[in-house]
VOPAGU-2260 file (C-alpha; in pm, 1 decimal, decimal comma):
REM VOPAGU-2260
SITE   aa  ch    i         X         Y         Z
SITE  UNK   A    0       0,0       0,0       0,0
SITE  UNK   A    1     121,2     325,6    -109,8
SITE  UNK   A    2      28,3     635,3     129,1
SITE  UNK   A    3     129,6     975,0      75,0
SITE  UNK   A    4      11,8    1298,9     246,1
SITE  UNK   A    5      21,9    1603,2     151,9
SITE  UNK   A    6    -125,0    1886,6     410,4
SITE  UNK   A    7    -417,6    2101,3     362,0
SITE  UNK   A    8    -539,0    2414,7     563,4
SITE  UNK   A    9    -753,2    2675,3     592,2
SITE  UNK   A   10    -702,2    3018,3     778,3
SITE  UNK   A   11   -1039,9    3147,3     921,8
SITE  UNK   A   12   -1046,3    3507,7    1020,3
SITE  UNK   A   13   -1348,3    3685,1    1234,7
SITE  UNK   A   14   -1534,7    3945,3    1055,6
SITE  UNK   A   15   -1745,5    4067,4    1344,3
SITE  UNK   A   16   -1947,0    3815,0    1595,3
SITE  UNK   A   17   -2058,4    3524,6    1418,5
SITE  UNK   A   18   -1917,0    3685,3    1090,2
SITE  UNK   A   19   -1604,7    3503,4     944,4
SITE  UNK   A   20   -1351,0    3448,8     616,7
SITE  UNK   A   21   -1225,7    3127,1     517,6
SITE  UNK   A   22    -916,3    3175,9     305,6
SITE  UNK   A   23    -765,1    2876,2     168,1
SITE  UNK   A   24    -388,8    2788,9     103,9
SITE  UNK   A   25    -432,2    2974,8    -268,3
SITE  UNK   A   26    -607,1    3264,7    -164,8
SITE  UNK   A   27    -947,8    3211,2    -254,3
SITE  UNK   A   28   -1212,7    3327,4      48,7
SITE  UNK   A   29   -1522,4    3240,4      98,1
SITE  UNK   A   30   -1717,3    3448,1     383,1
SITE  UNK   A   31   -1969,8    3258,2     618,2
SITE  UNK   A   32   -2149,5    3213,7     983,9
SITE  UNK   A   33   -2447,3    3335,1    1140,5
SITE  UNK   A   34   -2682,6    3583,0     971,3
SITE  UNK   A   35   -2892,1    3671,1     647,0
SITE  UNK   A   36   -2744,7    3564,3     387,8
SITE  UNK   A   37   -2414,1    3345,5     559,1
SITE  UNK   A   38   -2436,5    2994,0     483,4
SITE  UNK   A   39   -2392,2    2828,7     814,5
SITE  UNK   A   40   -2074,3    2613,7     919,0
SITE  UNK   A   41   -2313,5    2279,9     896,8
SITE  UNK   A   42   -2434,7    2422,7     568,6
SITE  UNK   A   43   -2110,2    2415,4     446,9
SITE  UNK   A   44   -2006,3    2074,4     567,2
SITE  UNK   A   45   -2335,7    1952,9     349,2
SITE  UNK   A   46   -2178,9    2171,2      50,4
SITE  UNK   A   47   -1809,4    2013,6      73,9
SITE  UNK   A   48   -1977,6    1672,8      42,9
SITE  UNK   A   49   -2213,8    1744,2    -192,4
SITE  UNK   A   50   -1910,0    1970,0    -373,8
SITE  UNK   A   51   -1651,9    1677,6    -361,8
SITE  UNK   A   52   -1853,2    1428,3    -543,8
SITE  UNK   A   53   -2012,9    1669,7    -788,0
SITE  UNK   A   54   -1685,2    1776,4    -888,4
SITE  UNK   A   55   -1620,0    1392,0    -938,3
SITE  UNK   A   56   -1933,2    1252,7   -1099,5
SITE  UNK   A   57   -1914,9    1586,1   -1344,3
SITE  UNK   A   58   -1543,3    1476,8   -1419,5
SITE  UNK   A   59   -1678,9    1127,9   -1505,3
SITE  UNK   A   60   -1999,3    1183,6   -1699,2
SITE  UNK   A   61   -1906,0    1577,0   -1924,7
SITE  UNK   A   62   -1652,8    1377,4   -2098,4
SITE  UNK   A   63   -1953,8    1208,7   -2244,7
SITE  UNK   A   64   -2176,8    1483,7   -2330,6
SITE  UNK   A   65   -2263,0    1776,9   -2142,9
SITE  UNK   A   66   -2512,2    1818,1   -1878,2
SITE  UNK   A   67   -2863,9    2002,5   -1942,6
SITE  UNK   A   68   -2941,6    1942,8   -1548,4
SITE  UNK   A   69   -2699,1    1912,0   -1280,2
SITE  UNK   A   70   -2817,2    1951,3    -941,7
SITE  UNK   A   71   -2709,6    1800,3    -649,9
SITE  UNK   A   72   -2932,8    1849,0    -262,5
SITE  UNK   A   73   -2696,6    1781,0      23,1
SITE  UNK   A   74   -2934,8    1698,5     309,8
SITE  UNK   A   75   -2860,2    1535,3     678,8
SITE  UNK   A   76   -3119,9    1525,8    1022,8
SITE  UNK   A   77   -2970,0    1762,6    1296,5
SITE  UNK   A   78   -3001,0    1554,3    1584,4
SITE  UNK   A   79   -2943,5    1701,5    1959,7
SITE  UNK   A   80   -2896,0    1433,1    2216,8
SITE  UNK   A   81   -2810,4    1504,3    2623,1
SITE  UNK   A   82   -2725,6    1867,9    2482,2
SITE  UNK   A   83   -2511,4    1781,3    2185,1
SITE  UNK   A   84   -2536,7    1847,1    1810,9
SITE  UNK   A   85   -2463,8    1581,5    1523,2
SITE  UNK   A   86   -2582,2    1486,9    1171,4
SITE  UNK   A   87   -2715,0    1186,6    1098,4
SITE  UNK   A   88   -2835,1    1014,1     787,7
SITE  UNK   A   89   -2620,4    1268,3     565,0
SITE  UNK   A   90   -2765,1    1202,7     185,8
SITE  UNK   A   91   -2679,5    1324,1    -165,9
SITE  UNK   A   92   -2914,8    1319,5    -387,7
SITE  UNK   A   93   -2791,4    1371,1    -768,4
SITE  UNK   A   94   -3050,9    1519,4   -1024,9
SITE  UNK   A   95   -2890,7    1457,4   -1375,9
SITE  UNK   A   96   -3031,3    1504,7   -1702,2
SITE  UNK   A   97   -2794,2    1457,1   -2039,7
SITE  UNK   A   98   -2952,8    1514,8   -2407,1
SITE  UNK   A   99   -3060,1    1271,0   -2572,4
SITE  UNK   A  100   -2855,0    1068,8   -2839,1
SITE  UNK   A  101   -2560,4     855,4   -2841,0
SITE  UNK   A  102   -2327,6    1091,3   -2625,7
SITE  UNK   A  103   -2641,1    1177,3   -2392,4
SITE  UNK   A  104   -2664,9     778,1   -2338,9
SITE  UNK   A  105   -2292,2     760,6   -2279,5
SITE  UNK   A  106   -2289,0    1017,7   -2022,5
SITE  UNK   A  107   -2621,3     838,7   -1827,2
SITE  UNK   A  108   -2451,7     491,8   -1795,9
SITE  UNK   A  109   -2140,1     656,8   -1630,2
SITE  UNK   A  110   -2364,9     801,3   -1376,5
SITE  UNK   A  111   -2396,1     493,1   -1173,0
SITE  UNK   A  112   -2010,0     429,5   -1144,7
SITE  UNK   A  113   -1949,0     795,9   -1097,8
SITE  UNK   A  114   -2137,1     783,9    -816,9
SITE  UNK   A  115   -1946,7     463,9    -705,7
SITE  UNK   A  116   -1625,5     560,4    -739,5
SITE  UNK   A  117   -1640,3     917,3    -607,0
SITE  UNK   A  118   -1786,0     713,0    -243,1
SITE  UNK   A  119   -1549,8     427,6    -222,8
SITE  UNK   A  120   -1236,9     606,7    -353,1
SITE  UNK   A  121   -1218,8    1001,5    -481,4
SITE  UNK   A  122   -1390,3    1221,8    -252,3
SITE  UNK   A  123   -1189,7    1291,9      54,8
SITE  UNK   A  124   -1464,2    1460,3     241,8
SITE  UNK   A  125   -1706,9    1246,2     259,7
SITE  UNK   A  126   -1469,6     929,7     281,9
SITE  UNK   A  127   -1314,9    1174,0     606,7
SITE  UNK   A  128   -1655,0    1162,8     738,4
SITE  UNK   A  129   -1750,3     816,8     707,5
SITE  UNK   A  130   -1429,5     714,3     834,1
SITE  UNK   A  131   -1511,6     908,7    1182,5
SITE  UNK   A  132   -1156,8    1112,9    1156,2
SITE  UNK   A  133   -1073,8    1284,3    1499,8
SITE  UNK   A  134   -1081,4    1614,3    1519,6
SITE  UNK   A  135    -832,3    1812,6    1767,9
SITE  UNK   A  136    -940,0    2167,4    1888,1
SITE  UNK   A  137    -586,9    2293,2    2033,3
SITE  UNK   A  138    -498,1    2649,8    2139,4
SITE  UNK   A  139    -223,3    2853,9    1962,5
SITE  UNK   A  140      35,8    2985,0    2174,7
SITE  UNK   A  141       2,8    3303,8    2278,0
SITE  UNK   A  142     155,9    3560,1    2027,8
SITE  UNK   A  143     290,1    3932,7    2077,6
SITE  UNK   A  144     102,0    4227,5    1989,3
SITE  UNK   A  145     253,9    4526,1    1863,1
């Protein structure tokens, strides 16, 4: 078995309460949290998943022909139990739709394995989840202020 890692991070920065930026390793933000018009931070957990795969299954089935629909509903039950928070039954419901004709029919058959291969294999964030990966909330050491 072959393993190699290579590390990924995002720095978030507050905004204002409940207000914050994600900015990722390239640069690219994205701006979330509580209020009109934030997508939450469970939101956004839904959208990675529902993200990762579409990014695989549209890899796997545009090479075909290219989509006329392509919608994908990342959906989960909030659950609160003795005071605490999880998601359960996490689905991913893909709503394709290719023309028809010969590339339209190519593109539908490589739905199924798409699908397959973006669970079992390609998309690290729901794999992470599935595979229950700790996560470790640690304080930074405190820095000067000028």
């Amino acid at each position: 078995m072959t393993r190699t890692a290579t590390p990924r991070s995002v720095t978030l920065t507050r905004e204002s309460e409940g207000v914050y930026v994600a900015t990722g390793q390239d640069g690219a933000q994205l701006r979330f949290g509580r209020g009109e018009g934030l997508l939450s931070p469970v939101e956004l957990m839904l959208a990675a998943i529902a993200g990762c795969s579409s990014i695989d299954v549209d890899a796997m089935t545009t090479r075909r022909a290219e989509p006329e629909r392509f919608e994908v509903t990342a959906s989960a039950d909030k659950v609160t139990e003795d005071g605490a928070n999880i998601l359960e039954d996490i689905r991913v419901l893909f709503d394709l739709a290719f023309p028809e004709g010969e590339a339209g029919d190519a593109a539908r058959k490589r739905i199924g394995a798409a699908l397959r291969a973006s669970h079992e294999k390609h998309c690290t964030v729901s794999r992470t989840v599935e595979a229950g990966v700790p996560v470790a909330l640690v304080e930074a050491e405190p820095r000067a202020t000028a």
